[in-house]
C-alpha positions, 0 to 999 in steps of 0.5 A: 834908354836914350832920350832924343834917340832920333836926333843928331848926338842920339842917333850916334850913340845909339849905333856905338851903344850897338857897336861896343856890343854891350847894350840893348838900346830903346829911343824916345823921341817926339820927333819934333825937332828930328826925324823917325827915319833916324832909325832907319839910318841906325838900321842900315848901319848897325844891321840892328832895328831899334824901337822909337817911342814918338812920345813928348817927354814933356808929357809924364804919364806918356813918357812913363808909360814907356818905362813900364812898357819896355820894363827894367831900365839899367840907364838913361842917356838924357839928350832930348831938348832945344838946343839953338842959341838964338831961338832961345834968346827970341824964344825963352818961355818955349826952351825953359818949359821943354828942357826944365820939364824933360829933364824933371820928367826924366828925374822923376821916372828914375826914382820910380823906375829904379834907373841906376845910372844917368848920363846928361848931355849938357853943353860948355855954354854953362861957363859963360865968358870964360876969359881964363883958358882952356876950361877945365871941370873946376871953372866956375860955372858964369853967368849964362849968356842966353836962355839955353846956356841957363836951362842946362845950368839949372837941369845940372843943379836938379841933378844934383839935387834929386842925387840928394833924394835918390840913393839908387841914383848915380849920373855923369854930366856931360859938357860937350863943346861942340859937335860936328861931322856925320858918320864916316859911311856918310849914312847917318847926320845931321838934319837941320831944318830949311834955315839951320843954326849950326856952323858946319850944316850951314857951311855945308848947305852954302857948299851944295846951293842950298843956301846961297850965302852965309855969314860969319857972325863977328870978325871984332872979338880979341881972338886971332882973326877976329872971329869966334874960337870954339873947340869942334869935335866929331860927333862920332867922338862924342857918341864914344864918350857916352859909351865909355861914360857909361861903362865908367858907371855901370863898372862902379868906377866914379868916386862920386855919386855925381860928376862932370867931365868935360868932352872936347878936343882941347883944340880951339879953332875960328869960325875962319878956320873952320871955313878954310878946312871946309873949303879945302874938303868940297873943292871950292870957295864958299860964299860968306860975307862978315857980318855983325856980332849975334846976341848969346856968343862968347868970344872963345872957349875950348876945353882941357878934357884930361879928366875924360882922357884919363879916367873914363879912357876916352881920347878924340879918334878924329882931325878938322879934316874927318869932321868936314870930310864926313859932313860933305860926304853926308851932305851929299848922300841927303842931297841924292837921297832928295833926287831920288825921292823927287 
C-alpha cells in the first residue's frame, strides 16, 4: 500500500515498486492535494493499472476499510501529508491535525491489519539549522523550523514508540532532502497547484509563461553566493530508494526493528545554481529578482548518505541536468496536454 499514491514522490514509487517486478501495489489518496489522473500516468508508463482509494486517511473507519477490503497487506509505504514549508507557518492547526492523524491512522491499522513492514517519507527538515555538514543519521535532530519540520519529527517518535507496542512491526525512515525532476518519458511529475511552492515547478512555470516572475527567497546566508544550498536529487532516484527500502526489510536485512537513512545525493547545490542548470536546460534566461529571506529556511543542509549507499545499495542514477532536463520535458508535455483539452 502507498499512501499518497496519486502525489508526486507516490506515484513515482509506485511505477518502480511496478517495475522491479516484485510487488503488487494499492494507492490511497484523497486527492486533495494531487490528482486521480496520476494513475493514468502510472498506466500509461508501466502497462499496469492500479486502484486508487479517493479515502482521507484521516478518516479511520474509511481508511480501515481498505484494508479489509484489499485483504493481506505485506507493507505500507506512508507518503500522504502536507508537505509546504510556509502554509504550515501561516497554517499550523491544519498541517498537525492531517500529518499527526495520518500517521496514527496508519499506525493503528498495522497493528490491527498485521502490516509487517513500514517505510515513512519523512523529510531532512527534521535537523533543523544543522551548522556542522554534510548531515549524516547521528546528527542530533534540532529545533524545528516551521510546523512541518515538527510534524515529521513528532510522526518519527510515534513510530518509534508503537515499534515498542508492536512486535510485528518493523519500519525505515526516510529522510529525504529534496526531490525534483519528472520521469524521463516526461509523462509523469510534478503537479503543482496555480501558485506552486517547490523551487523546480516554479522554476519551470517562469520558463513556460505561466508565471511571469520569480524570486529568489535570501541572497544574505553565509553560503557561497548567498542564497540558500540544499541537496536536490531526482525523484526517480528516490522512488529507488524505497524500492531497495523495502527489499531491505522485506529480506530481514535491518539489525533494528526501526532505523534511519538518509536519501541524498551528498551534493549541495544553491538556489543560484539551480537557476543556472535551469537556464541552460530550456534554452533561455528566466525572470527572477532577489528578494528577502522566508519564515522557516535554514541556510543549508545537504546530506552524507553512505549509509543508504552501503547497506540498502542504493546509489543516485542522475545529475542536475537529467533533474532540470526531465522537469522542462514534463513541463512541457502538461502544458500540450492543457491545449489539447482547451
Amino acid at each position: 500500500m502507498v499512501t499518497g499514491g496519486c502525489g508526486y514522490i507516490g506515484s513515482h514509487t509506485i511505477i518502480a515498486l511496478i517495475e522491479s517486478g516484485k510487488y503488487d501495489v494499492v494507492s490511497v489518496d484523497n486527492c486533495a492535494r494531487s490528482t486521480a489522473e496520476a494513475m493514468r500516468r502510472v498506466k500509461e508508463i508501466t502497462g499496469v493499472e492500479v486502484k486508487n482509494h479517493q479515502v482521507d486517511i484521516c478518516d479511520r473507519d474509511a481508511f480501515f476499510r481498505v484494508f479489509e477490503e484489499e485483504g493481506d497487506i505485506a507493507g505500507v509505504i506512508h507518503f500522504a501529508a502536507y508537505k509546504a514549508v510556509g502554509e504550515s507557518v501561516e497554517k499550523p492547526i491544519m498541517y498537525y491535525r492531517n500529518n499527526l492523524g495520518t500517521m496514527m491512522n496508519v499506525l493503528e491499522a498495522c497493528g490491527k491489519y498485521h502490516v509487517k513492514h513500514l517505510l515513512f517519507s519523512s523529510s531532512a527538515s527534521v535537523y533543523g539549522d544543522i551548522k556542522d555538514l554534510p548531515v549524516t543519521e547521528l546528527t542530533p535532530l534540532g529545533e524545528a523550523f516551521c510546523p512541518y519540520a515538527h510534524t515529521k519529527q513528532i510522526c518519527e517518535g510515534m513510530i518509534r514508540s508503537e515499534i515498542v507496542a508492536d512486535k510485528e512491526l518493523t519500519a525505515l525512515i526516510l529522510r529525504y532532502f529534496n526531490p525534483v525532476g519528472a520521469h524521463p518519458s516526461g509523462l509523469n511529475g510534478e503537479l503543482s497547484p496555480d501558485k506552486p511552492n517547490n523551487l523546480i515547478p516554479i522554476i519551470m512555470q517562469v520558463a513556460s509563461g505561466k508565471m511571469t516572475q520569480m524570486a529568489v527567497f535570501g541572497t544574505d546566508y553565509d553560503t557561497r553566493d548567498g542564497s540558500c544550498i540544499r541537496d536536490y536529487l531526482h525523484v526517480c532516484d528516490v522512488a529507488d530508494a524505497h524500492v531497495k527500502a523495502m527489499e531491505y526489510l522485506m529480506d530481514g536485512r535491518n539489525t533494528e526493528r526501526c532505523e534511519v537513512f538518509n536519501i541524498g545525493s551528498g551534493n549541495g547545490l544553491s538556489v543560484l545554481e539551480m537557476l543556472d542548470a535551469a537556464e541552460k536546460a530550456v534554452g533561455h534566461k528566466l525572470n527572477y529578482v532577489l528578494g528577502d529571506r522566508r519564515p522557516g529556511d535554514v541556510p543549508a543542509i545537504y546530506s552524507d548518505s553512505r549509509r543508504a549507499n552501503e547497506l540498502l545499495g542504493w546509489h543516485c542514477q542522475y545529475n542536475v541536468h537529467d533533474m532540470m532536463e526531465s522537469a522542462w520535458k514534463w513541463e512541457k508535455h502538461v502544458g500540450l496536454e492543457l491545449r489539447t483539452k482547451n
